[in-house]
C-alpha positions as a printed Julia matrix, in Angstrom:
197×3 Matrix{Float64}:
  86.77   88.07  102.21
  86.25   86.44   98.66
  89.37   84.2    98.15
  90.51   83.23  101.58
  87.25   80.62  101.91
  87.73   79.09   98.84
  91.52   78.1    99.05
  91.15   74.95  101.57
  88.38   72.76   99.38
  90.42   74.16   96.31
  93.73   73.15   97.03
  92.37   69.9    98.4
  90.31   69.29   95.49
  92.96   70.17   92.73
  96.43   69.76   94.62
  98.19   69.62   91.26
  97.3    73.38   90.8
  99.45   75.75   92.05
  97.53   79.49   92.89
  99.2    82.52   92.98
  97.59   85.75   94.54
  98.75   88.56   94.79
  96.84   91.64   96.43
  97.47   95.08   94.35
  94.82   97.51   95.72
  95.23   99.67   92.86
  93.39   98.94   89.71
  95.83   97.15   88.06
  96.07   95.84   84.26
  95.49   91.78   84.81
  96.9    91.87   80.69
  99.89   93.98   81.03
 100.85   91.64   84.17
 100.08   88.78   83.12
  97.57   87.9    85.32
  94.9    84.92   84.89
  92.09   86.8    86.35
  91.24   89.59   88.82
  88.84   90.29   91.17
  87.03   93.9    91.72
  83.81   95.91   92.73
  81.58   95.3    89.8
  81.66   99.35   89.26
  85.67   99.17   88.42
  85.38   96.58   86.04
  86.17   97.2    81.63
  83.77   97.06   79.5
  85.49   94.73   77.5
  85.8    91.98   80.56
  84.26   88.44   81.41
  82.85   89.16   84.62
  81.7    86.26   86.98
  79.99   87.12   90.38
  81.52   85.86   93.36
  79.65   87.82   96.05
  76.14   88.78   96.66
  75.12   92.82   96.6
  77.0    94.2    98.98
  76.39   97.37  101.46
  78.45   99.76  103.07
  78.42  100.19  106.95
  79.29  103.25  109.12
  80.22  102.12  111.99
  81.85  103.01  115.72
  82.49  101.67  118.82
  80.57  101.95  121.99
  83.2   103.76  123.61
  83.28  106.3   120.44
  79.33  106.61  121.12
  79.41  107.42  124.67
  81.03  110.81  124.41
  79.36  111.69  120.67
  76.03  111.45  119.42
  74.74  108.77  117.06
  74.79  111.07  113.67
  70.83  110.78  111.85
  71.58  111.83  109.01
  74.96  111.49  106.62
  75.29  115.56  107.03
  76.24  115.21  110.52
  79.52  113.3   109.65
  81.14  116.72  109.18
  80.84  116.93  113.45
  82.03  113.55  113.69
  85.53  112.65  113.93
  85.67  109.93  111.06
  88.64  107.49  110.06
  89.49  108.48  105.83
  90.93  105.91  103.47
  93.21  106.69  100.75
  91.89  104.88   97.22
  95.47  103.32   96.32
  94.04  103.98   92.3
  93.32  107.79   92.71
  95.43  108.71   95.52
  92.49  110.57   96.55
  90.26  110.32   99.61
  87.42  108.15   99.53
  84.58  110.76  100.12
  81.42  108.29  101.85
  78.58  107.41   98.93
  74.87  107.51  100.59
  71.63  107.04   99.17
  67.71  107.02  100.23
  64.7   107.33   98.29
  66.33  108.36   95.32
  68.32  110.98   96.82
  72.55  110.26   96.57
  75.07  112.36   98.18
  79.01  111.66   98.76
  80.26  113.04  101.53
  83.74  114.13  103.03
  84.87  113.67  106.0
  87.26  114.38  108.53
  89.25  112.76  111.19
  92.77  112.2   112.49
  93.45  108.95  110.9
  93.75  108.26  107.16
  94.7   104.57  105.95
  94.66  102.34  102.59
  94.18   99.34  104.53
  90.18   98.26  105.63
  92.06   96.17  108.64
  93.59   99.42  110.12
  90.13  101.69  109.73
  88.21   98.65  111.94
  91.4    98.46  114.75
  91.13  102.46  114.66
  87.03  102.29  114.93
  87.32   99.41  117.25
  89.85  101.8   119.71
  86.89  104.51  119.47
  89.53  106.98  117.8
  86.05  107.76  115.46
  83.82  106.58  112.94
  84.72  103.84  110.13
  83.32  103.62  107.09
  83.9    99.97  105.11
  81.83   96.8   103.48
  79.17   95.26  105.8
  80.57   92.07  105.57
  83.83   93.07  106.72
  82.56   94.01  110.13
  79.7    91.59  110.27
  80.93   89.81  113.09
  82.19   92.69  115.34
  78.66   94.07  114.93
  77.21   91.02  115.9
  79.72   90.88  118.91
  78.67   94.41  120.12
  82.49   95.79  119.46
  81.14   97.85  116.81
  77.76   99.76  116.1
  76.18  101.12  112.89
  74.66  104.2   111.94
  73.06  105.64  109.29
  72.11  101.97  108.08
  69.46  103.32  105.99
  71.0   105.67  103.85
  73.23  102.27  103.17
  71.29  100.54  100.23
  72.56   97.21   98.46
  75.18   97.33   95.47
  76.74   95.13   93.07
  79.22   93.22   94.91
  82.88   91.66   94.0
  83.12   90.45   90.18
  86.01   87.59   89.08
  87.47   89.28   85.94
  89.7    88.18   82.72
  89.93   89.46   79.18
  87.13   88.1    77.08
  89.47   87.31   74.05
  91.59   85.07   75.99
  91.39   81.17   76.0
  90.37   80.12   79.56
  93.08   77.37   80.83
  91.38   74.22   82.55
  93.29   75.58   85.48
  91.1    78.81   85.48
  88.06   77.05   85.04
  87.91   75.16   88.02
  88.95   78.0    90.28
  86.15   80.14   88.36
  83.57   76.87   89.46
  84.67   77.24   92.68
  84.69   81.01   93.61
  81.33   81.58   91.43
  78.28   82.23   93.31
  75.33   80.88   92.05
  72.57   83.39   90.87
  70.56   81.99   93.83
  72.87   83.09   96.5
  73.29   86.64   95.05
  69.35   87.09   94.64
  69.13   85.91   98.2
  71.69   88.45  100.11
C-alpha cells in the first residue's frame, strides 16, 4: 500500500541502488536488525525516532459483502457487532486479538468481536469478507476499490474518524546514507497531500 508504488520510478530513477524489504508484521527493532528504516502506524512509533509521513490520515472501514448483508442486518451502531459474525485478526506484536477502535463525538469504545475466522494477514480478512463468511474490519484504503466496485459495503462509517497514517522511521542518532535519502524523497508525502486526504 505504501512501498509497492514507489518501487518502479525508484528503481528507474536510481538503478545503482539496490532495496531490500522485508515485511515483519511484528514491531520489530530496525537497530537490533540492522535495518535502514521502517515503516509503521504513527501510534507504534519510539519516541526517540525520525519520523517522515508517507501517507495521509488514514480511517478504518467495516466492511461486508452484499451477500453477507442479505441474510443480516446492516449493524447502526458498533454495539451490534457482538450479533454479527465478524472476521478477527491476530496483532503479530501482542499475539492478542485486535478488539475494533470506534469513535464519535468524543465518545471512544473498542470493541470485541466474534466470528469463525481469525487471520494475521489484511489479504485473507478481505477474501473472507469478500466470500460473505462475515464482517471485516481493515484500513479504508485497502478496500477502496472493492467498495467502489460494489464487492464490498461499509458500515458504521461514522463512528470511523481520520487518524495519523503510516510514518517512514530510523533512529535519529544515525547518519542518513545518500542511499536513504533519496528513497526518503521519494516515499515522503508532502504536507499538502496529507492536509488534503
Amino acid at each position: 500500500m505504501v512501498v509497492a508504488p514507489v518501487l518502479p520510478r525508484f528503481t528507474q530513477s536510481y538503478p545503482e541502488i539496490v532495496v531490500e524489504i522485508l515485511i515483519d508484521r511484528a514491531l520489530t527493532n530496525i537497530v537490533a536488525r540492522r535495518f535502514d528504516a521502517g515503516i509503521r502506524l504513527g501510534e507504534s512509533l519510539e519516541k526517540d525516532v525520525v519520523a517522515v509521513p508517507v501517507t495521509g490520515q488514514l480511517r478504518m472501514a467495516v466492511v461486508g459483502s452484499p451477500q453477507y448483508f442479505a441474510s443480516h442486518p446492516a449493524p447502526s451502531t458498533p454495539h451490534d457487532l457482538r450479533k454479527h459474525r465478524c472476521i478477527n485478526f491476530r496483532l503479530p506484536s501482542a499475539g492478542t486479538l485486535y478488539k475494533w477502535e470506534f469513535e464519535r463525538r468524543n465518545h471512544k469504545m473498542e470493541v470485541s468481536v466474534e466470528g469463525p475466522l481469525i487471520f494475521d494477514d489484511e489479504g485473507m480478512v478481505i477474501d473472507a469478507a469478500l466470500a460473505g463468511i462475515g464482517l471485516g474490519y481493515l484500513i479504508e484504503d485497502q478496500v477502496a476499490s472493492l467498495l467502489q466496485a460494489g464487492g464490498l459495503s461499509r458500515v458504521l462509517e461514522d463512528w470511523c474518524p481520520p487518524f495519523p497514517g503510516f510514518f517512514l522511521y530510523y533512529p535519529g542518532r544515525r547518519q542518513v546514507s545518500p542511499a536513504l535519502a533519496a528513497f526518503i524523497d521519494a516515499i515522503r508525502v508532502p504536507a499538502k497531500a496529507r492536509k488534503s486526504r
